[in-house]
DRENLUMPA-76816 format. One line per field, with one value per atom (N, C-alpha, C, CB): residue number from 1; residue in three letters; atom name; x, y, z. Coordinates in steps of 0.1 Angstrom, whole numbers, plus 2048, in hexadecimal, padded with zeros to 3 digits. Glycine has a CB too. Layout:
N
num: NUM	... $
residuo: ALA	... $
atomo: CA	... $
u: X	... $
v: Y	... $
w: Z	... $
END
This chain:
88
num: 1	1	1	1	2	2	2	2	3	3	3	3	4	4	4	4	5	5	5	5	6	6	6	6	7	7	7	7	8	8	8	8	9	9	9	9	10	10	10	10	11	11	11	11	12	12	12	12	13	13	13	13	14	14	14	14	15	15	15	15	16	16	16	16	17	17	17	17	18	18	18	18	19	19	19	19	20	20	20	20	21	21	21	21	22	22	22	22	23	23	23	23	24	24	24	24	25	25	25	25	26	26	26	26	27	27	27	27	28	28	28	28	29	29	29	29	30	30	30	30	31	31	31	31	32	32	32	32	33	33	33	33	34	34	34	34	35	35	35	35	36	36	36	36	37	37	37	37	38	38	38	38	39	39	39	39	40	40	40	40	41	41	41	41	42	42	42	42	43	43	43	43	44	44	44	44	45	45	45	45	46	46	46	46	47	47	47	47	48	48	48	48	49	49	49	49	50	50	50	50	51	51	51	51	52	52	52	52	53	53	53	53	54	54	54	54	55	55	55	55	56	56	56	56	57	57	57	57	58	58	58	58	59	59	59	59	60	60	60	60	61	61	61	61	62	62	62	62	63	63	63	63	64	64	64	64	65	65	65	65	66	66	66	66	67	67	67	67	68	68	68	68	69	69	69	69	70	70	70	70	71	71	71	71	72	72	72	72	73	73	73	73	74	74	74	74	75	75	75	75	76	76	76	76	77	77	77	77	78	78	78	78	79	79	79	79	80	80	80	80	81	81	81	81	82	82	82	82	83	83	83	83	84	84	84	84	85	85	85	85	86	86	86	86	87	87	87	87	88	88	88	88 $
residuo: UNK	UNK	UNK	UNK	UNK	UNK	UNK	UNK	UNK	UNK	UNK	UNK	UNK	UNK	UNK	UNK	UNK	UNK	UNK	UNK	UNK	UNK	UNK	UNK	UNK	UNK	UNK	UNK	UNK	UNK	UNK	UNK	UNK	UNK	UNK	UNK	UNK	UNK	UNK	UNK	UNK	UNK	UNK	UNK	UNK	UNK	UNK	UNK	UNK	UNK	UNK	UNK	UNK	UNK	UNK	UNK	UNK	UNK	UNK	UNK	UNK	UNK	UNK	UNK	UNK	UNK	UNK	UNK	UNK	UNK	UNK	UNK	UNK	UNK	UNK	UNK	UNK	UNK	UNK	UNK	UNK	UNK	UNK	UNK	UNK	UNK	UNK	UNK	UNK	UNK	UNK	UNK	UNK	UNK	UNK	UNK	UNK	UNK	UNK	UNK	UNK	UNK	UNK	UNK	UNK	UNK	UNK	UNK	UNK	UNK	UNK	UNK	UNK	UNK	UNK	UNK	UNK	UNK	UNK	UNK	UNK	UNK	UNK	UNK	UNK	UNK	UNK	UNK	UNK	UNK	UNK	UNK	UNK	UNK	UNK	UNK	UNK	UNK	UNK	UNK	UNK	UNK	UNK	UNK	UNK	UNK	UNK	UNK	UNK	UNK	UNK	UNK	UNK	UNK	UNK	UNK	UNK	UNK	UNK	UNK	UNK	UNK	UNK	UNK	UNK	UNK	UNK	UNK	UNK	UNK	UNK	UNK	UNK	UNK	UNK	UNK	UNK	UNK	UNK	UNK	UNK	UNK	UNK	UNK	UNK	UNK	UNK	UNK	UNK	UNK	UNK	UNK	UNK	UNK	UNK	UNK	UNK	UNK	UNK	UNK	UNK	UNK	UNK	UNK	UNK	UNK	UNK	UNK	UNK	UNK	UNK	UNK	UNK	UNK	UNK	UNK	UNK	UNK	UNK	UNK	UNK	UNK	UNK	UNK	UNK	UNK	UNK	UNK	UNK	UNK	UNK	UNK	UNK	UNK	UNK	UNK	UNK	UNK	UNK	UNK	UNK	UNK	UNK	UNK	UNK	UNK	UNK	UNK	UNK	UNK	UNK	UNK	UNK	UNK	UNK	UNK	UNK	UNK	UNK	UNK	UNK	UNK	UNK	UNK	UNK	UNK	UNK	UNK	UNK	UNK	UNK	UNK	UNK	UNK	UNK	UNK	UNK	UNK	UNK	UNK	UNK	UNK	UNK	UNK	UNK	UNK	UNK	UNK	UNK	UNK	UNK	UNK	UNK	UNK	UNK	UNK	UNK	UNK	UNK	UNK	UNK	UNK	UNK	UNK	UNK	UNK	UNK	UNK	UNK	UNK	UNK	UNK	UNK	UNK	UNK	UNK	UNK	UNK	UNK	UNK	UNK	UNK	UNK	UNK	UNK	UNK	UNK	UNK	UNK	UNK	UNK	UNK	UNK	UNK	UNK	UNK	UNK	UNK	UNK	UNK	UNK	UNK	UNK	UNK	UNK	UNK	UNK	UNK	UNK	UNK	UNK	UNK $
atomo: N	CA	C	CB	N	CA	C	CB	N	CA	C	CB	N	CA	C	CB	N	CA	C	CB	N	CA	C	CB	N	CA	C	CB	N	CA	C	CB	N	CA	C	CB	N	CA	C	CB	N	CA	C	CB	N	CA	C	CB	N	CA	C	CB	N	CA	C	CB	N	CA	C	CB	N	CA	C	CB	N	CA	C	CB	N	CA	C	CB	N	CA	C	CB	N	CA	C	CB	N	CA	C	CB	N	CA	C	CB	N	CA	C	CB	N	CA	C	CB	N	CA	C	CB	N	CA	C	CB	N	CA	C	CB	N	CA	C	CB	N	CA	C	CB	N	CA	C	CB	N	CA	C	CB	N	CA	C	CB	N	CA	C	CB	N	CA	C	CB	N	CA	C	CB	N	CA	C	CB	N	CA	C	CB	N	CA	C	CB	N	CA	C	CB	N	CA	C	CB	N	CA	C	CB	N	CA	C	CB	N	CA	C	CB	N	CA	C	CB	N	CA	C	CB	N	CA	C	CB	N	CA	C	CB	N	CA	C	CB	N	CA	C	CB	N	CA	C	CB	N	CA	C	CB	N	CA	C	CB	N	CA	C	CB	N	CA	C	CB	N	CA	C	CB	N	CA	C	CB	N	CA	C	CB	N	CA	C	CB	N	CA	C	CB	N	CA	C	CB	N	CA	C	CB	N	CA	C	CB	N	CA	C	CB	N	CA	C	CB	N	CA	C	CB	N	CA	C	CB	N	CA	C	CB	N	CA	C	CB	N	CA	C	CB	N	CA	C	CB	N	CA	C	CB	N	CA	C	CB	N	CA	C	CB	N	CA	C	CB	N	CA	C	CB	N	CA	C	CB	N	CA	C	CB	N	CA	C	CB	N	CA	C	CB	N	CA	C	CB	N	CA	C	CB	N	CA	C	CB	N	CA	C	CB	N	CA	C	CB	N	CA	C	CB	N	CA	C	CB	N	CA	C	CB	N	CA	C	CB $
u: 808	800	809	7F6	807	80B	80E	801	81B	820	824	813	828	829	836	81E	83D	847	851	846	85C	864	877	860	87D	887	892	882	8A0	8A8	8B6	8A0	8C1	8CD	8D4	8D3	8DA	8E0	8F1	8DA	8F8	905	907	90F	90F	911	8FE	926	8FC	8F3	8E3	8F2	8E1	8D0	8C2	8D1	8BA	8B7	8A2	8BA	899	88C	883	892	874	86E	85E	872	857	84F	846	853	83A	82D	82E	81B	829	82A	81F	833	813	804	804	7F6	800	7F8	7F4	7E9	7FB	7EE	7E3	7F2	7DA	7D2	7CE	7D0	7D9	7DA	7DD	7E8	7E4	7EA	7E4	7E5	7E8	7E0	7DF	7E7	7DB	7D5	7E2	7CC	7EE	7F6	7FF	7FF	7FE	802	801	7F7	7F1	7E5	7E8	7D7	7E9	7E7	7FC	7E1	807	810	812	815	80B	80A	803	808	7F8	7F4	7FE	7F6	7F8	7FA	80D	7F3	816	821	82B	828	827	826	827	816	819	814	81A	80A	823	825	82E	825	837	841	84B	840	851	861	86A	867	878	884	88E	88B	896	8A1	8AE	89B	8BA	8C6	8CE	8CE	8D3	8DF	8EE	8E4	8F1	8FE	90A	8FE	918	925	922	930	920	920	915	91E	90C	904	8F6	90A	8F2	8E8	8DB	8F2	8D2	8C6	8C7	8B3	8C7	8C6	8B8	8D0	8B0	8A6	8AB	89D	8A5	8A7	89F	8A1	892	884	87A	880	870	860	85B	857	854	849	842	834	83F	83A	82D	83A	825	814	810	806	807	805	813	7F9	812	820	81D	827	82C	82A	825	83E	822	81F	82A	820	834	83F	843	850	83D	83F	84C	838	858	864	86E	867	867	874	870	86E	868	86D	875	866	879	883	890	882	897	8A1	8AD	8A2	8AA	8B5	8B6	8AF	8A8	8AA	8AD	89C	8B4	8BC	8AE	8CF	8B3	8A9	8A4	8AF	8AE	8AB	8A4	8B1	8A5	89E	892	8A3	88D	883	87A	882	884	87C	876	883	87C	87E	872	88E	86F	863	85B	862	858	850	84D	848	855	853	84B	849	84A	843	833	847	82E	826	81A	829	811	80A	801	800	7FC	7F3	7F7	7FC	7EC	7F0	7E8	7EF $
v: 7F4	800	80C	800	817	823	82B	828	82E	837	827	846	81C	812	812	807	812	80F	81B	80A	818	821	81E	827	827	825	82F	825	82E	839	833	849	83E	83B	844	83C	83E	843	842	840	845	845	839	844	830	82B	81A	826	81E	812	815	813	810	810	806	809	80E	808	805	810	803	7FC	7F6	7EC	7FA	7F9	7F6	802	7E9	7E6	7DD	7E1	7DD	7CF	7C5	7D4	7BB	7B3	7AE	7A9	7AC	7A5	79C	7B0	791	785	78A	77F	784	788	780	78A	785	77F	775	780	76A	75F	753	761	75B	756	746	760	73E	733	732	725	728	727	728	716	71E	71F	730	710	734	743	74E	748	74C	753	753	74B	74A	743	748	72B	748	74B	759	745	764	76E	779	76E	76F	771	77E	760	785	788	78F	77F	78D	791	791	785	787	781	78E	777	799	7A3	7AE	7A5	7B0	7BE	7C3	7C1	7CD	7D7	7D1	7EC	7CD	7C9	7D2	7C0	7D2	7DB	7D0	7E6	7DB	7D3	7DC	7CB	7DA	7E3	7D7	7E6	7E4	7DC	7D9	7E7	7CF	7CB	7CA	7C3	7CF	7D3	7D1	7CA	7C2	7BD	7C3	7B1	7CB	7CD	7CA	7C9	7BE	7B0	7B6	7A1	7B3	7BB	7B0	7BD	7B2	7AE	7AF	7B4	7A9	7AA	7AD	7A1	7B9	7C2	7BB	7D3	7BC	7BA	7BC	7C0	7BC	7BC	7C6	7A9	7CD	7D8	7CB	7E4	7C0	7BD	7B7	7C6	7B0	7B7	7B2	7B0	7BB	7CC	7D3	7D8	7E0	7E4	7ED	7ED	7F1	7FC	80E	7FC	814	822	829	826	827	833	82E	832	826	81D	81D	823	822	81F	826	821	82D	839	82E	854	822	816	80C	811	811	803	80A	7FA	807	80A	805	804	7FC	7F7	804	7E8	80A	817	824	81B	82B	837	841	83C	849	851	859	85A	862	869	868	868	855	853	850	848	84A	848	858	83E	864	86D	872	875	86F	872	86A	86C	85C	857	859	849	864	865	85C	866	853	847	83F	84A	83D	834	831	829	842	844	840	84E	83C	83A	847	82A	84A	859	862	864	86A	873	87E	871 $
w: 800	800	800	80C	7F9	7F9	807	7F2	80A	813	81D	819	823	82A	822	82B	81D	81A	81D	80E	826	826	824	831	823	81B	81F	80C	825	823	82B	829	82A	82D	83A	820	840	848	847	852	847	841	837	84B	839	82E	82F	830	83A	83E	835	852	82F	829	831	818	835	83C	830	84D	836	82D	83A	81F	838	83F	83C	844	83A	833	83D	826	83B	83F	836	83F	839	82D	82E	82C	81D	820	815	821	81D	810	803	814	7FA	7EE	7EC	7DF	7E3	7E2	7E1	7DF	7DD	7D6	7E5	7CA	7EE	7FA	7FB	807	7FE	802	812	7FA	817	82A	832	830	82C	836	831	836	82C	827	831	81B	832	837	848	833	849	857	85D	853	855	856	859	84E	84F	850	85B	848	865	874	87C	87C	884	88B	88A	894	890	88E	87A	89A	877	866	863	860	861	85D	85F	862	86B	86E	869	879	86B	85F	868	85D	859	85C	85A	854	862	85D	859	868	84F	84A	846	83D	847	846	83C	857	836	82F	83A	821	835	83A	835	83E	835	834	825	83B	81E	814	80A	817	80E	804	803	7FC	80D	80E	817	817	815	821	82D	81A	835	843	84B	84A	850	856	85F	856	869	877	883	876	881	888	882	892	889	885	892	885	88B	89A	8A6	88F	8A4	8AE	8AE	8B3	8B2	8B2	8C0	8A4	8C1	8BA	8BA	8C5	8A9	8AA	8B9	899	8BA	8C7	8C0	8D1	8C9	8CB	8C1	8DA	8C5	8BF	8AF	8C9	8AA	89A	89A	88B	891	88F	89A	882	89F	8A7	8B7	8A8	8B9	8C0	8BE	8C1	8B1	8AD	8AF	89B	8B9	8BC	8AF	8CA	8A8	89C	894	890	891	887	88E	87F	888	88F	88C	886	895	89B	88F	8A8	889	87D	876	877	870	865	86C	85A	87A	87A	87B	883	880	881	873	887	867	856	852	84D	859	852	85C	84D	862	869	878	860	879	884	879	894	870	868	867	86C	866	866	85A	86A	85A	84C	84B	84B	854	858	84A	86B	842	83A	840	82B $
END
């Protein structure tokens, strides 16, 4: 969905910040995988090499502060995406 995706860099480190949902097609054990924590917005950083690294997941329920709780993302960028706000 539009604006859930976020994206930026902090020195040499890139960091990416997304939900992840079934498509349509999903079959049961998919569905049933994607439950509760499955769902929620993942972080991911690049590492030395170049390679995306999974960070964490918000949680569920995510917490109050959306990304400026994830202590893995530097403060900056979470202030830059707003804490990972979907709100327009």
């Amino acid at each position: 969905m539009p604006g859930e995706f976020f994206y930026g860099q902090c020195g040499a480190v890139r960091y990416a910040a997304t939900p992840f949902r079934p498509t349509a097609d999903a079959g049961y054990d998919e569905l049933v995988a994607m439950q509760d924590e499955g769902s929620t917005r993942k972080y991911f950083r690049t590492a030395a090499d170049g390679t995306w690294v999974y960070v964490t997941g918000d949680g569920f329920p995510p917490g109050p502060h959306g990304c400026a709780g994830i202590p893995q993302i530097p403060r900056a960028l979470s202030a830059a995406w707003r804490d990972c706000s979907t709100a327009h």
